[in-house]
N, C-alpha and C positions, 0 to 999 in steps of 0.2 A: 456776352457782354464783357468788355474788358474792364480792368482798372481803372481810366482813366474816366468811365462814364457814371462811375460808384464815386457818389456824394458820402465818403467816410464821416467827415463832419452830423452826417444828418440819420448817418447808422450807429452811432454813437451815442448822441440825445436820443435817440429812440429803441435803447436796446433796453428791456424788459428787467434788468437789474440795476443794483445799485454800484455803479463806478467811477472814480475818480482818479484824476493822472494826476501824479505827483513828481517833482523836480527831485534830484539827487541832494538837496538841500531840503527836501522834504516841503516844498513850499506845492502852494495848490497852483494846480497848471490848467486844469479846465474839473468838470464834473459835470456827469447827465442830468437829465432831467430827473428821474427817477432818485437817487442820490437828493438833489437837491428838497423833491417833496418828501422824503423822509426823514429827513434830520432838520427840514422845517428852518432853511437857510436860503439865501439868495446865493446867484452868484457871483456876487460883487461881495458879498460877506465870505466867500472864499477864496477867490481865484488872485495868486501873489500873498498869501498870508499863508503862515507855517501851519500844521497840521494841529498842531497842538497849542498854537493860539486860537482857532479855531472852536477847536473841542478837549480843553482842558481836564485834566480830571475834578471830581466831584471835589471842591474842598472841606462838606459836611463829612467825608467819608475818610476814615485814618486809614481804610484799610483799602483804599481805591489801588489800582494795580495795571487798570486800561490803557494808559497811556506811555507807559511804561514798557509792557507786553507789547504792543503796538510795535514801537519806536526800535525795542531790539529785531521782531522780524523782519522791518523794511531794511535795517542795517545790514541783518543777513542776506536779504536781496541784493543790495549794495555790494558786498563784499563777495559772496559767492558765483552773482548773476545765475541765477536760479530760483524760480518759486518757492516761495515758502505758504503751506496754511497753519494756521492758528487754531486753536482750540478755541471752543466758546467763550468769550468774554462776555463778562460786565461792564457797561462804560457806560455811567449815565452820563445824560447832554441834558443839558441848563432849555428850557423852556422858552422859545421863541417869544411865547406870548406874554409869559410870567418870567421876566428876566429873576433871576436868583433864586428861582426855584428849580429844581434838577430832577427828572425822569430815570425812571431806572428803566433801565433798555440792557437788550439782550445782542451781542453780534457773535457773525460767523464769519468773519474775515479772510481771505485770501491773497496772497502780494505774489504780483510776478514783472522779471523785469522786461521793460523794451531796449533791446543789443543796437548801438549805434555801428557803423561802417568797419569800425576800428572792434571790436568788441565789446566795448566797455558799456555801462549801464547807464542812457540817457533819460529816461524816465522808469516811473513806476504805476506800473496799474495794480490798483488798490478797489479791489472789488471784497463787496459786504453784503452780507445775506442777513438784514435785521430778524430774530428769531425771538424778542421780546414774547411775543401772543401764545409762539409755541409754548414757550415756560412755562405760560399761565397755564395752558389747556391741560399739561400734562401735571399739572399742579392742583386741579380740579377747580381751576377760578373761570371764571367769565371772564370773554375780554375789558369789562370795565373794572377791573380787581375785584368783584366781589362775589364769594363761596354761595354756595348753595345752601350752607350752614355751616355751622362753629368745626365742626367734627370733617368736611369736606377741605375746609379752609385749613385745615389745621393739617390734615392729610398731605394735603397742595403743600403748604409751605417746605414740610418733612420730604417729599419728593423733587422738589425743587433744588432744595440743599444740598442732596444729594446727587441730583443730575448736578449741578456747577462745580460742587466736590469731585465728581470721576474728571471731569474737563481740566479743573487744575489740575489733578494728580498726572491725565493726560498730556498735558501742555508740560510741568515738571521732568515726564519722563523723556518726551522730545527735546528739552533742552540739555536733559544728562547725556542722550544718541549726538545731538548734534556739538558737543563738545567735547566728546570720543571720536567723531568725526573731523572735529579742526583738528584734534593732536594728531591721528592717524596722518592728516591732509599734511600739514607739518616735518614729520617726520618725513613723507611721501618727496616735499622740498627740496627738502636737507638732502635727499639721496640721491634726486634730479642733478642740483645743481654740483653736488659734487663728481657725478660719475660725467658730465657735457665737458667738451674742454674748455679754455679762460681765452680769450682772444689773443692774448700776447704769444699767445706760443704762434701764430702766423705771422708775425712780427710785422711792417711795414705795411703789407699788400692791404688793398682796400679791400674787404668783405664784410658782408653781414650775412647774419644767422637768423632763422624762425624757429622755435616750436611753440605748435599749437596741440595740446591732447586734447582726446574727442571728447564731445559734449556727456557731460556726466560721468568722467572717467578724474582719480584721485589727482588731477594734475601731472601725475606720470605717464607714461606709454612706454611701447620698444620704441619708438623712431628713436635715431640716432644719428649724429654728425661728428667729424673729426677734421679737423685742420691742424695738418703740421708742416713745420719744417724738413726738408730731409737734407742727408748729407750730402755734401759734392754740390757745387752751382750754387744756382739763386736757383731753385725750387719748393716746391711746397705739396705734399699730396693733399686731396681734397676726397673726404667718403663722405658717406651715408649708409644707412643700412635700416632695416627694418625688422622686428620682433613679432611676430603674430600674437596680438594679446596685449592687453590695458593694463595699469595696476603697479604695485611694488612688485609682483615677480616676474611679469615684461620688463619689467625694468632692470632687476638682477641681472636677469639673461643677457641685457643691452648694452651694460656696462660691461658685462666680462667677452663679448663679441666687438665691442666700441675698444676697451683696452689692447688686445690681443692684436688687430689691426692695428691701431697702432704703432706698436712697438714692432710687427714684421713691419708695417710701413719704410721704418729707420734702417731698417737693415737690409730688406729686398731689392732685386735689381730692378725691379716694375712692378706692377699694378697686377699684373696676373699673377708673377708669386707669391706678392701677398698675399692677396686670396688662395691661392693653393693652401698654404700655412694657416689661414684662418679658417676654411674647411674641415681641413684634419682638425682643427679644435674644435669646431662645432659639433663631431662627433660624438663628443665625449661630453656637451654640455647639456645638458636633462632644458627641457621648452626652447632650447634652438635650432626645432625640425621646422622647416621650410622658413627660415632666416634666408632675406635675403641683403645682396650689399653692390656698392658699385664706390670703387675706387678710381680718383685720376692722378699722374704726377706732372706737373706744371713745371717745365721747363723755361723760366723768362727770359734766360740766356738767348736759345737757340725758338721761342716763341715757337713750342710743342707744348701739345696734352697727350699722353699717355692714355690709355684707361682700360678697364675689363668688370666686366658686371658678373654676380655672380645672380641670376635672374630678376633683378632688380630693374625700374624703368630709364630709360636713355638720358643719361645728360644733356641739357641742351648749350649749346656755344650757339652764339648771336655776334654773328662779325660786327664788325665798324662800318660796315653799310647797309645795317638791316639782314641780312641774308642769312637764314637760321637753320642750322645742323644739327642732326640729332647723333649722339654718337651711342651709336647702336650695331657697331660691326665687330663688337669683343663680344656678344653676351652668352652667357651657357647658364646651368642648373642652378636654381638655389644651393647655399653653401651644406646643406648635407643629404643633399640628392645624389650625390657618387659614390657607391659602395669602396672605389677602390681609389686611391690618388691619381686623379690625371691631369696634366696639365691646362689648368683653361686658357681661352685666347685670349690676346690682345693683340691691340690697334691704335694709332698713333693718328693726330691730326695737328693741322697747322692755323696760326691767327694771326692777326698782327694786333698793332696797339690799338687798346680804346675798347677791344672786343669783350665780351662778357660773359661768364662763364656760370650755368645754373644748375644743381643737383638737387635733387626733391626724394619727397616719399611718394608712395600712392593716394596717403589722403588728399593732396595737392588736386590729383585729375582722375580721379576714379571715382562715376557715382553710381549711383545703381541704374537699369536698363537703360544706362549707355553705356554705347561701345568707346573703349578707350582710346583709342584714335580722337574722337572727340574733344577730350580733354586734354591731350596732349595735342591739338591746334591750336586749343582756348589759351596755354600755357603759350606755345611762342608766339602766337597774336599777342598775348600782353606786351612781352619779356624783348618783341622787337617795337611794339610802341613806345612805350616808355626806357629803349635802353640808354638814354642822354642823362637820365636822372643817376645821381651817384647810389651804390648799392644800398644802403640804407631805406632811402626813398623806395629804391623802385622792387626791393624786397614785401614794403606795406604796401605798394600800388598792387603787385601779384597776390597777395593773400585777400587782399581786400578784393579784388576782381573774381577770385575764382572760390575762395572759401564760401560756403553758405552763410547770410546775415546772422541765422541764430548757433551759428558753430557747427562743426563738420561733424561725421558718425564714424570716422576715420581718425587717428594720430597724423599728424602732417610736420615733417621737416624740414626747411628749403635754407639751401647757401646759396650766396649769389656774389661771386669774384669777379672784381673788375680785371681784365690781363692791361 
């Protein structure tokens, strides 16, 4: 059976729990059926109304906290795009029947988000596992609140208190991890953005830049990019490079493999001795065994690319009539697979105006049991559909076409120069 013969709509009302999709503004988007007969609501009493006019907290209670606790996990969803659960809550709901009278009810809530094309977080599914009865049971009550006797009753309440006491203390100590974890993420920023380089340094030429790090990875990776000027001409080298490893210390490693190119860039007579020079230093750099990199230098004068990889995937150029080249005839070892200095190749190819120049990482076209050929078709079938769109554009059309909807398990980097 494929997709398109799957009634979602009608797997959704009928799925055995309690779930409701919520809008990035928190307003109600739809709810199942099951949702609906438990909180003893219609759907027209929710659907377009905020979450929390809906089900406000208790106003007999100074100490209510449901609504509140709520409201910062879906934010975290919001802000992370990653699930978050929740600790047992209390949140009573005001009585269908008996308007102003309020239920004390038990949840076990879970929020995760759903990834639009682009990344970002277009809705929210907001699933709840009502656990009210449980409390009771484990409290020695009956499901209609009442004990077996005074001494049962009395038991129950003392046990009760005590399960919703670990839960807070629970839910407290997730929120001390989880803002150990923004600072960490933060600082993770700070280090990103400073070690990428600032777009001015390519000065006029049209480019754009992506990264994306893998799903559940600190916002940092090794992947790496550099665009600069060189001396002599209207030229510009263009890398990339890759770290094996997620994190702040892929990242370390990224930035002193990202600077070091660089700076042979400005000085080098080409593409291969820079990478000669950035070998010899990767030597010496502790997690940058099997780094790899691929450097070009763009000549606009005489409408040349230079280039040489040091085991890194092929650049692709996409002429001005569609006709797509992989430049793959410089490539050798990762930069610290050669015991001893040699020099690697390069190769030189030619463009004219309009054409388009793409350098990527492997998260781009590498997935698991397929063969990379694969991916690297998938890459120039975009990259010569849409090469009319200017780089910026057609930078989100390629990620958007080949990255997975819920985020890659890969770091991905991709530049994309117009010549």
């Amino acid at each position: 059976m494929n997709d398109t013969a799957i009634d979602y709509a009608a797997v959704f009302q009928a799925l055995p729990g309690m779930v409701a999709l919520l809008t990035p503004e928190l307003v109600y988007a739809d709810a199942n059926a099951e949702f609906l007969r438990v909180t003893g609501r219609s759907r027209e009493q929710m659907v377009g109304r905020h979450v929390f006019e809906v089900f406000p907290d208790n106003p007999h209670d100074a100490r209510a906290s449901g609504m509140r606790n709520l409201e910062a996990s879906l934010r975290r969803v919001l802000a992370s795009g990653e699930r978050d659960a929740m600790a047992l809550q209390r949140y009573d709901v005001e009585s269908a029947e008996r308007p102003g009278e309020w239920d004390e009810r038990y949840w076990s809530p879970v929020n995760a988000p759903v990834h639009g094309p682009d990344g970002s977080v277009v809705l929210l599914v907001h699933r709840v596992e009502e656990v009210t009865e449980l409390i009771r049971a484990r409290g020695g009550r009956a499901a209609d609140g009442h004990g077996s006797g005074a001494g049962a009753g009395s038991r129950g309440r003392v046990l009760e208190a005590e399960l919703y006491t670990r839960a807070r203390e629970l839910q407290e100590l997730n929120e001390r991890l989880r803002l150990a974890h923004a600072r960490e993420r933060e600082v993770a920023l700070a280090l990103q953005e400073a070690m990428l380089p600032a777009r001015r340094q390519v000065g006029h030429h049209r480019a754009a830049v992506r990264y994306r790090p893998a799903v559940g990875a600190l916002n940092v990776c090794g992947d790496w990019y550099d665009l600069v000027d060189l001396v002599g001409g209207h030229r510009i080298g263009v890398s990339v490079g890759d770290v094996v490893g997620h994190g702040l210390g892929a990242a370390g490693v990224m930035g002193q493999l990202r600077s070091a190119l660089s700076a042979a860039s400005r000085v080098a007579a080409g593409p291969a001795e820079a990478l000669n020079v950035l070998g010899r230093y990767a030597h010496v750099v502790d997690g940058a065994e099997s780094a790899t990199a691929v450097t070009t230098f763009i000549d606009f004068d005489h409408h040349t690319i230079a280039y040489s990889s040091a085991g890194h995937p092929p650049p692709v150029l996409v002429h001005a009539d569609g006709r797509v080249e992989f430049l793959d005839r410089a490539t050798d070892p990762p930069l610290d697979a050669l015991p001893d200095p040699v020099a690697r190749p390069q190769a030189c190819t030619t463009y004219d105006d309009g054409a388009t120049l793409a350098l990527y990482t492997d998260g781009l076209v590498e997935r698991r049991r397929e063969d990379i050929d694969t991916g690297l078709n998938r890459l120039a079938d975009a990259l010569a559909r849409h090469r009319a769109a200017d780089p910026e554009s057609l930078a989100d059309a390629v990620l958007w076409e080949l990255l997975p909807a819920g985020g890659a398990t890969d770091d991905t980097a991709l530049v994309v120069v117009r010549l």
